[in-house]
C-alpha positions as CSV (number, residue, x, y, z in Angstrom):
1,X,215.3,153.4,73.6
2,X,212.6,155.1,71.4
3,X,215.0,154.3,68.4
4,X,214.8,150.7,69.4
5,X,210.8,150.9,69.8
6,X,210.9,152.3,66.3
7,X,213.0,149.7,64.8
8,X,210.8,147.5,66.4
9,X,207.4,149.1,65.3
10,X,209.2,149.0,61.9
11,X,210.0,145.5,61.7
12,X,206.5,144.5,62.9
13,X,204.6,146.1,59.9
14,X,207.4,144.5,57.6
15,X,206.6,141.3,59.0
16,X,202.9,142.2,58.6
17,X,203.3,143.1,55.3
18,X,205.3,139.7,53.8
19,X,202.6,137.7,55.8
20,X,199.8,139.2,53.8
21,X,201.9,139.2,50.7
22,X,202.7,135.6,51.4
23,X,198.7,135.0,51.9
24,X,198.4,136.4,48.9
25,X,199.9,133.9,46.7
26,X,199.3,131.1,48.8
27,X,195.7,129.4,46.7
28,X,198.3,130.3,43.6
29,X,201.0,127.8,44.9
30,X,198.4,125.5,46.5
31,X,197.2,125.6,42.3
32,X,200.2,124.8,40.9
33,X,200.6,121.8,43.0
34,X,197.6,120.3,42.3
35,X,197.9,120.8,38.5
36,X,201.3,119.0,39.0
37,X,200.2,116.4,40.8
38,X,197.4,116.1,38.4
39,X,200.0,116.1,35.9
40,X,201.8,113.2,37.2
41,X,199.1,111.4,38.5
42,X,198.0,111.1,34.4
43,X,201.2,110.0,33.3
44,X,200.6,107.2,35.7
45,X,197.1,106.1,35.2
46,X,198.0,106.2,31.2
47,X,200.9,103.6,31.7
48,X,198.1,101.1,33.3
49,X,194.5,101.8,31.8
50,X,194.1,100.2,28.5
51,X,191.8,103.1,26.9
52,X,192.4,106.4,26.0
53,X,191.2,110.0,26.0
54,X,190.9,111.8,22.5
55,X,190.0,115.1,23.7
56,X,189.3,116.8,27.1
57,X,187.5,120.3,27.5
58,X,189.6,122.9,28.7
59,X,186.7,124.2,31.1
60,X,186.2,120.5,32.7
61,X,186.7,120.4,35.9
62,X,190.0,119.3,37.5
63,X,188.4,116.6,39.9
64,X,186.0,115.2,36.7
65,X,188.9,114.8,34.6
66,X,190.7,113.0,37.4
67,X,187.9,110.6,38.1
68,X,187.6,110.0,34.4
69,X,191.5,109.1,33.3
70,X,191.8,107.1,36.4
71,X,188.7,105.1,35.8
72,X,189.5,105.2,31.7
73,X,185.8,104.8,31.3
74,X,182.9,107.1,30.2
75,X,180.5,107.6,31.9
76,X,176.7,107.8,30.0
77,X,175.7,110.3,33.2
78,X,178.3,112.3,32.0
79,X,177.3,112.6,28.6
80,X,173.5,113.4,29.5
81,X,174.4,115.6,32.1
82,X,174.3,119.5,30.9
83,X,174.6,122.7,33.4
84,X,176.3,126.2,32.6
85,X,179.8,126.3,32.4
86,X,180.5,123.0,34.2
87,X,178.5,120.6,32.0
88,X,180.2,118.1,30.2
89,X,181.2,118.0,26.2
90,X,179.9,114.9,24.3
91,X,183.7,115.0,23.2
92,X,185.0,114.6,27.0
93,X,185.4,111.4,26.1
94,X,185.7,108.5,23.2
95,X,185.5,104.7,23.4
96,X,187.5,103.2,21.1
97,X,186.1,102.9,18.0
98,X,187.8,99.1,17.6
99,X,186.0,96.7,20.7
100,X,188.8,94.5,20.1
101,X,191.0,97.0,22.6
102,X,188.5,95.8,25.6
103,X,189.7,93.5,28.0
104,X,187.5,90.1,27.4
105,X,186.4,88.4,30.8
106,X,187.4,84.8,31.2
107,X,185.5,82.7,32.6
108,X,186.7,80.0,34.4
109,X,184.7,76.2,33.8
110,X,181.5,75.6,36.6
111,X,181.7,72.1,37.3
112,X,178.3,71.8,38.6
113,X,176.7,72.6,35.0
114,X,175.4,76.2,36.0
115,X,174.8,78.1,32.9
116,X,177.8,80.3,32.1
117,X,178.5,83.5,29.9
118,X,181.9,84.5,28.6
119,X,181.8,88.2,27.9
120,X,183.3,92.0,27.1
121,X,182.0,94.4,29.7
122,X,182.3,97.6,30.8
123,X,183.5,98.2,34.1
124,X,180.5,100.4,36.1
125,X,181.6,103.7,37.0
126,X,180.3,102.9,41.0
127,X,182.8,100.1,41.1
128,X,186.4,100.1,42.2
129,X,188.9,99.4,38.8
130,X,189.4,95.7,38.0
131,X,193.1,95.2,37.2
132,X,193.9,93.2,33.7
133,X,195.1,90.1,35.1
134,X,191.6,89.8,37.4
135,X,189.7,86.8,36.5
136,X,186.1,87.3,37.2
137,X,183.1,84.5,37.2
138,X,180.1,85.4,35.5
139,X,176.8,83.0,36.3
140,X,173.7,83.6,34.4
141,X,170.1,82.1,34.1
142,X,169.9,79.3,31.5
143,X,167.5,80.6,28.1
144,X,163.9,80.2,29.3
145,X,162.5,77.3,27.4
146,X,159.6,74.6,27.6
147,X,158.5,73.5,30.6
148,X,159.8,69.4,31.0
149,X,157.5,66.8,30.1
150,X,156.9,63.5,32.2
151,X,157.2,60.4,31.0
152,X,155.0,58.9,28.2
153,X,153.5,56.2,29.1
154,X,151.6,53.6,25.8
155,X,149.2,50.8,26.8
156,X,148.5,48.2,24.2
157,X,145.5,46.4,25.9
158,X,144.6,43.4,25.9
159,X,141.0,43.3,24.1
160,X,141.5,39.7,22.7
161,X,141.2,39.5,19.0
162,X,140.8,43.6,18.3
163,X,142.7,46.7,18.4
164,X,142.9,49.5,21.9
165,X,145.4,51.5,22.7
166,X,145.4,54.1,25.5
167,X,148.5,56.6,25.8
168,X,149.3,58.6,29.1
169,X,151.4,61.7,26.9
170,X,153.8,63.4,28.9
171,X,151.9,66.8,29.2
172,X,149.5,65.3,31.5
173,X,146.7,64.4,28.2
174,X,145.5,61.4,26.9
175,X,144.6,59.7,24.0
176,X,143.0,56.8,23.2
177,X,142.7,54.7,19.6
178,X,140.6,52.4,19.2
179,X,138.4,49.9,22.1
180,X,138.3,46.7,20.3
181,X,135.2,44.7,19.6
182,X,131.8,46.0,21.6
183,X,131.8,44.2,24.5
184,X,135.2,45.0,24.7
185,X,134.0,48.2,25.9
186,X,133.9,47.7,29.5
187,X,137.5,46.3,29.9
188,X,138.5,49.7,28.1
189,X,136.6,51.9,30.5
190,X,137.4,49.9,33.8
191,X,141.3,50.2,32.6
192,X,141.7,53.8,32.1
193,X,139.6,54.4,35.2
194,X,141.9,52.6,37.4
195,X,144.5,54.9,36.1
196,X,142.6,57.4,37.7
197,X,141.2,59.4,34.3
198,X,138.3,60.6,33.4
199,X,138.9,62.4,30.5
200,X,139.8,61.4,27.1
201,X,141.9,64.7,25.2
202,X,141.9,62.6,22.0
203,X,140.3,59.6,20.6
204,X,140.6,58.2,17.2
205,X,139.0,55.5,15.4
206,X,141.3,54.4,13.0
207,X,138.7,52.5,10.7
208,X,135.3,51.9,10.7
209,X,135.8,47.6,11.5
210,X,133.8,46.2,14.3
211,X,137.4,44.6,16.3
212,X,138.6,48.4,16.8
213,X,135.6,50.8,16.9
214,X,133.2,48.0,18.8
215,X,134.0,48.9,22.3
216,X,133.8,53.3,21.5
217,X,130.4,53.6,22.1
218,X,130.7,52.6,25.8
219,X,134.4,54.1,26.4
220,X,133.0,57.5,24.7
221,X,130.0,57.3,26.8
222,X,131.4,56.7,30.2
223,X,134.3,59.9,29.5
224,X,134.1,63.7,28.9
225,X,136.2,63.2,25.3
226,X,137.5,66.7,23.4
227,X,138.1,65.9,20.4
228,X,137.6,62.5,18.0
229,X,139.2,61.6,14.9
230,X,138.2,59.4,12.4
231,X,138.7,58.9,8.3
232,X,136.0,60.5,5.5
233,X,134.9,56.6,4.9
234,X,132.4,55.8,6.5
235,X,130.4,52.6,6.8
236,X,126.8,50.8,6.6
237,X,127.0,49.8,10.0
238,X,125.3,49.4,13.2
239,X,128.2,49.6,14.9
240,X,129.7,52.4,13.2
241,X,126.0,54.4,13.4
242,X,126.3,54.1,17.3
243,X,129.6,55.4,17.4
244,X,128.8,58.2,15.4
245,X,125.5,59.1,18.1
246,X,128.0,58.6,21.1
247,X,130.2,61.0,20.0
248,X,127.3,63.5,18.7
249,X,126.1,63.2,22.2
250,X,129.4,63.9,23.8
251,X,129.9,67.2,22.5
252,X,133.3,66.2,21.2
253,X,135.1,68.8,18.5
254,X,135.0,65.9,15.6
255,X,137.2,66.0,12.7
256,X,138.5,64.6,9.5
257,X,141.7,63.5,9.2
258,X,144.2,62.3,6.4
259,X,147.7,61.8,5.3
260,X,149.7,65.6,6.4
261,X,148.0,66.2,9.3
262,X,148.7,66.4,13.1
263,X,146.5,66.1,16.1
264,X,149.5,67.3,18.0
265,X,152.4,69.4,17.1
266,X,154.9,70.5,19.3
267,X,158.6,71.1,19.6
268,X,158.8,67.5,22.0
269,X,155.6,65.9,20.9
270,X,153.9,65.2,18.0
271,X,151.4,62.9,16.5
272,X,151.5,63.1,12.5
273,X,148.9,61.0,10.3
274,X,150.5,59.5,7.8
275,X,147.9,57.3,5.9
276,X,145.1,56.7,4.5
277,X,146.8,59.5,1.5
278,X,143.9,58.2,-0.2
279,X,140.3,56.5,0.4
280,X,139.0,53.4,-1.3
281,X,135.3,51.5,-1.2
282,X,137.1,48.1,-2.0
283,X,138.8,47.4,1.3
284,X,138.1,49.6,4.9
285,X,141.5,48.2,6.1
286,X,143.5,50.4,3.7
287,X,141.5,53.3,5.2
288,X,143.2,52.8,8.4
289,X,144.9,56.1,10.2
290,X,148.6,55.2,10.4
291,X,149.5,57.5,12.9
292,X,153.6,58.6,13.8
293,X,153.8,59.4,17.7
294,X,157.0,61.1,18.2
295,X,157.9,62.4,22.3
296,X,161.9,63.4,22.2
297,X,163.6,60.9,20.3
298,X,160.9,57.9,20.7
299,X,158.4,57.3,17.6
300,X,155.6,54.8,17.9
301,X,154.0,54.1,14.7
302,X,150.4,52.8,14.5
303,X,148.9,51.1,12.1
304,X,145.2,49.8,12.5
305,X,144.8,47.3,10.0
306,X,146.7,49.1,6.6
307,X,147.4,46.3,4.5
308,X,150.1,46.5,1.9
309,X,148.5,48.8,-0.5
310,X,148.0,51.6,2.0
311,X,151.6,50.1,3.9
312,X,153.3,51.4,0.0
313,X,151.3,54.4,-0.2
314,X,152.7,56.2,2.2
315,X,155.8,58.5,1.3
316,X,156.8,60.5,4.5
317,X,159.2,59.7,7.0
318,X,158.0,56.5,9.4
319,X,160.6,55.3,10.8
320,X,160.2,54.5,14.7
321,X,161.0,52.3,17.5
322,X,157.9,50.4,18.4
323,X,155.5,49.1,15.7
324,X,151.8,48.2,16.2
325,X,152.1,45.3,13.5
326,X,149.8,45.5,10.9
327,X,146.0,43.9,10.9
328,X,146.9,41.4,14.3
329,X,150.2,40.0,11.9
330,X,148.4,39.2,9.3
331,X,150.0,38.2,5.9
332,X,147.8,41.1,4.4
333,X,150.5,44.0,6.6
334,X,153.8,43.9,7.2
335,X,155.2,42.9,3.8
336,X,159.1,43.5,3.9
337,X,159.1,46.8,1.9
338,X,157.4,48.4,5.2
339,X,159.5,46.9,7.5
340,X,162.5,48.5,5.4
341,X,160.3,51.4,5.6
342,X,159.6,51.8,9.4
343,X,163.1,49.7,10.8
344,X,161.3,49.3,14.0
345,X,163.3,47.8,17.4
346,X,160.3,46.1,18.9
347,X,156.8,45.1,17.4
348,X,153.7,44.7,19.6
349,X,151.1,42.0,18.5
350,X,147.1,42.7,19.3
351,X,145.7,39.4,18.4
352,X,143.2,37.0,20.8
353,X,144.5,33.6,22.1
354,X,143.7,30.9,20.2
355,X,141.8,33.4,17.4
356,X,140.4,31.3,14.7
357,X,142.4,33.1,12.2
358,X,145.5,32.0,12.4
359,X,146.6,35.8,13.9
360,X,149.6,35.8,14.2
361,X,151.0,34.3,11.2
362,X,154.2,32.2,10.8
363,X,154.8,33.8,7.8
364,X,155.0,37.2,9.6
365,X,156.2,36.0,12.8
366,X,159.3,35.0,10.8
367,X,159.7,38.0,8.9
368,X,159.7,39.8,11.9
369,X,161.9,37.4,13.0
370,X,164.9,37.5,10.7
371,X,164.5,41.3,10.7
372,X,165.9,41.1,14.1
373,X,162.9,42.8,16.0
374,X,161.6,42.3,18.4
375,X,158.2,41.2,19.1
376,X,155.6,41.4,21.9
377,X,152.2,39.6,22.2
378,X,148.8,40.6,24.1
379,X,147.7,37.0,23.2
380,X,150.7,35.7,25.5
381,X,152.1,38.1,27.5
382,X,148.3,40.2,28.3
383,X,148.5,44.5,28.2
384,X,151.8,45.0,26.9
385,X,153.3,48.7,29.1
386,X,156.0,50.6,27.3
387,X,157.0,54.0,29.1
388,X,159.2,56.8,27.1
389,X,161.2,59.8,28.6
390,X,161.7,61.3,25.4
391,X,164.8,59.4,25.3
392,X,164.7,55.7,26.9
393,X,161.9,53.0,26.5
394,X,161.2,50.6,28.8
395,X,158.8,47.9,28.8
396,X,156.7,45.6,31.6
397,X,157.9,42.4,30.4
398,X,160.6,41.3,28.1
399,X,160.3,40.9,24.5
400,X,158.4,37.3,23.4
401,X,160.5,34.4,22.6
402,X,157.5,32.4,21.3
403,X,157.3,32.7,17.2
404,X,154.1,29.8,17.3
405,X,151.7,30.8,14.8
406,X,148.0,31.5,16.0
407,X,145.6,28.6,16.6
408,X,143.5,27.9,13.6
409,X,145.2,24.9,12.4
410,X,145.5,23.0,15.9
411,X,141.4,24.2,15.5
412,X,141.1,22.3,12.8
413,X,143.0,19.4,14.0
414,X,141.0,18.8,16.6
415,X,137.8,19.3,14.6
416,X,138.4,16.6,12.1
417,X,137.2,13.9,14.0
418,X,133.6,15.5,14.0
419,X,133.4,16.9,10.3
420,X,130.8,13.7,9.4
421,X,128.4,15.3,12.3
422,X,129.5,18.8,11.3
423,X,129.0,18.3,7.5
424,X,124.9,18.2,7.2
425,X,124.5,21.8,8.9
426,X,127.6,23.3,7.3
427,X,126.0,22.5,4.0
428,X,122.6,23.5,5.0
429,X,124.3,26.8,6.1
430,X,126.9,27.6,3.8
431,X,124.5,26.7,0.6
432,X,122.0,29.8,1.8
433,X,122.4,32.9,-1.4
434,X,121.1,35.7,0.7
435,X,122.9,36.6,4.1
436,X,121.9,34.9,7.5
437,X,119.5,36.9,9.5
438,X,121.0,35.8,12.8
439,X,123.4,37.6,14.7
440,X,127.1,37.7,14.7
441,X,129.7,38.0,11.7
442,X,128.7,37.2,8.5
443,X,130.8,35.4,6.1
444,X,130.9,35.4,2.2
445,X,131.8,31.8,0.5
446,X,133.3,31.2,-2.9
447,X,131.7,28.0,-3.7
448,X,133.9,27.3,-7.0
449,X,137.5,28.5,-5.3
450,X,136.3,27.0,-1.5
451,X,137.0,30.7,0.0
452,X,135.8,32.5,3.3
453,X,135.7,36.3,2.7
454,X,134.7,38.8,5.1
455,X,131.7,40.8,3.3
456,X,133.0,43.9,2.6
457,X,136.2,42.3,1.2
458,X,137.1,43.6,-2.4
459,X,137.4,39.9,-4.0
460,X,133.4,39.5,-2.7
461,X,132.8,42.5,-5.1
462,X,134.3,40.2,-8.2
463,X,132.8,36.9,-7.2
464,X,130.0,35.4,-9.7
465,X,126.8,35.6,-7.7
466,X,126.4,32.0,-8.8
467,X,129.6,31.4,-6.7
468,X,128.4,33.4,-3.7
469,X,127.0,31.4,-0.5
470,X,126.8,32.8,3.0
471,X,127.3,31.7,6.6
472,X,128.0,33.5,10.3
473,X,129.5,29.7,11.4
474,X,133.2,30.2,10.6
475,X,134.5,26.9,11.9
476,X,131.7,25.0,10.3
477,X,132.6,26.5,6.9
478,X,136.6,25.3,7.8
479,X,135.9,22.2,8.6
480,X,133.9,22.4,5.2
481,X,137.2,22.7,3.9
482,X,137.1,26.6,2.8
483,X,140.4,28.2,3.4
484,X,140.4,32.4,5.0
485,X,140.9,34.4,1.8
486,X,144.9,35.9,1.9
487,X,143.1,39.8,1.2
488,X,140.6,39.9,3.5
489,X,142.2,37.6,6.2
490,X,138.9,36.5,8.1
């Protein structure tokens, strides 16, 4: 019995004792295994991830090297990070030194036109692995870029025989050239106040003739105007001296413009001055501003009254859609080298019905004509409307299909019968050799060649001052039997 206690007391501490040896290399097996399953956990992960480790520090951590060759990404923490004998080696781990081992992302087509970005990333080390065959969608903002314009809208107004044109630009500004003769003033004002304006970003008076800078006075008056453009000739005038005092007393930035510059230049918008590249005391027509609207892909060219000397001066690009024909289609503008020139789609006409100067001519309204373009009229068809989006025009009534000269000849027709009662004052008038003091136009008469000149026309300059004679009664000098001088166009 006491042997038996003994064996017993015996076997206990041997039990005892392999229980604490086995304790004692139980964190050693529990080791092993995890190195091994490490172990085959790598040879896993390297069969599948696409990058690879170069080199791994012997004093990493188990778990970090783990995370790290499952992932197969580095992570920039990693590399910052620095603590005692657990901080990380910059040589833990190595991109590949050839990006063309990344996996690209494909991105699939958006169908609703939402801005997309086909890229190389890296996968974020917060985020779950993304197998090779995953197709991920990638939707970024468009490229921040100008705001988009409005439309643009041009009005070519109806100021009878005279020049106005008031443009609604697509940033919200305006710009007016030109107001036609002076009491031509008032429509002007009352039409761009029923628009709802009453400010004027840009005006320009494109030469210094009564039938386009007439009506400024009372336009600039009535507005708050910013700026004002206007050519280096100047003129003798009353008309152009009150123009001059309107602006003054506006406070409007003035300036001098010629052939290179812009009074607007932006990416969508433009307005470029192509002419007058030079200035001339013989003729204030060919001192006209010939200015090149561009919005998007729609140019309007204007052309105040350039004739065919300033028409071949200019040398830059003019090419445009709608055309502001020359001097109310004159034979003076428009010759066919321009038209080659400027190819324009449509033509708009500024001319008075029934004008005594024959505006527009056949001559023109044919070229025009067989140039296939086509032509609009304020003398017909009143304000003539086009509106741009940078792409499209449209217009407020169709293109004219009326090619009848203006009225001057059925004006002479119908005057015939009353040349004997007509003849007496016409004579008395016409044979006068210093200007008429009374209002209105005055005219300048080759008595030898049977001319009507306008008086600051250049052939005036080389008339014999035996040959000169004056008179501000047009159709009395007509009837006469003087013919408008082909320069000057009266």
């Amino acid at each position: 019995m006491k042997k038996s206690a003994k064996n017993a007391k015996t076997n206990t501490k041997t039990n005892a004792n392999s229980n604490n040896n086995s304790k004692k290399f139980l964190p050693w097996i529990i080791g092993i295994c995890c190195i091994l399953g490490c172990m085959a956990l790598r040879n896993v992960s390297e069969s599948t991830v696409s990058s690879s480790v170069s080199s791994v520090d012997e004093n990493s951590s188990d778990s970090d090297n783990f995370r790290d060759e499952l992932w197969g990404e580095d992570s920039s923490d990693d590399n910052s990070e620095s603590s005692g004998n657990n901080s990380t080696s910059n040589e833990f781990f190595q991109p590949p030194a050839d990006d063309s081992t990344k996996t690209p992302i494909t991105v699939p087509p958006v169908e609703d036109d939402q801005t997309t970005t086909q890229s190389t990333t890296k996968t974020p080390d917060t985020a779950p692995p993304v197998a090779n065959n995953t197709t991920t969608q990638i939707i970024t903002e468009a490229p921040t870029s100008e705001p988009s314009l409005g439309n643009m809208t041009v009005h070519f107004i109806d100021v009878g025989q005279g020049d106005s044109t008031f443009i609604e630009l697509p940033d919200g500004k305006t710009m007016l050239i030109d107001a036609g003769e002076r009491d031509k003033g008032d429509i002007v004002t009352t039409y761009i106040y029923s628009l709802g304006y009453d400010t004027l970003d840009y005006v320009i008076a494109s030469h210094a003739h009564s039938d386009h800078i007439g009506g400024l006075p009372d336009v600039i008056s009535s507005f708050n105007v910013n700026n004002f453009y206007l050519t280096a000739m100047a003129a003798d005038t009353k008309i152009y001296e009150d123009m001059l005092i309107a602006v003054d007393n506006s406070g409007a930035k003035t300036r001098v413009v010629t052939a290179g510059d812009y009074i607007i230049n932006e990416s969508s918008l433009s307005a470029f001055v192509a002419a007058p590249v030079s200035l001339t005391n013989e003729n204030q027509n060919n001192n006209s501003i010939v200015l090149k609207l561009t919005y998007g892909e729609n140019v309007f060219l204007f052309t105040g009254d350039a004739e065919k000397e300033e028409e071949d001066s200019i040398r830059s690009n003019i090419k445009c859609d709608v055309i502001k024909v020359g001097h109310h289609g004159s034979t003076t503008s428009s010759s066919s080298n321009f038209l080659k020139k400027t190819e324009p789609t449509y033509g708009v006409i500024s001319c008075g019905m029934g004008n005594s100067y024959g505006h527009p001519t056949q001559t023109i309204l044919d070229r025009y004509k067989n140039a296939g373009i086509k032509l609009f009229r304020t003398d017909l068809q009143g304000t003539i409307i086009f509106t741009s989006d940078g792409k499209n025009l449209t217009a407020n009534v169709s293109p004219t299909n009326n090619f009848t000269p203006g009225a001057v000849t059925s004006q002479t027709t119908t005057q015939k019968p009353a040349q004997a009662t007509q003849k007496p004052a016409v004579t008395t008038t016409i044979q006068q050799t210093d200007p008429p003091t009374e209002g209105g136009t005055t005219y300048v008469l080759n008595t030898s060649s049977k001319k009507i000149h306008f008086a600051d026309c250049s052939s005036v300059d080389r008339m014999s001052e035996k040959n000169k004679a004056y008179t501000n009664d047009y159709e009395g000098a007509i009837a006469q039997g003087y013919t408008p001088c082909q320069n000057c166009n009266p």
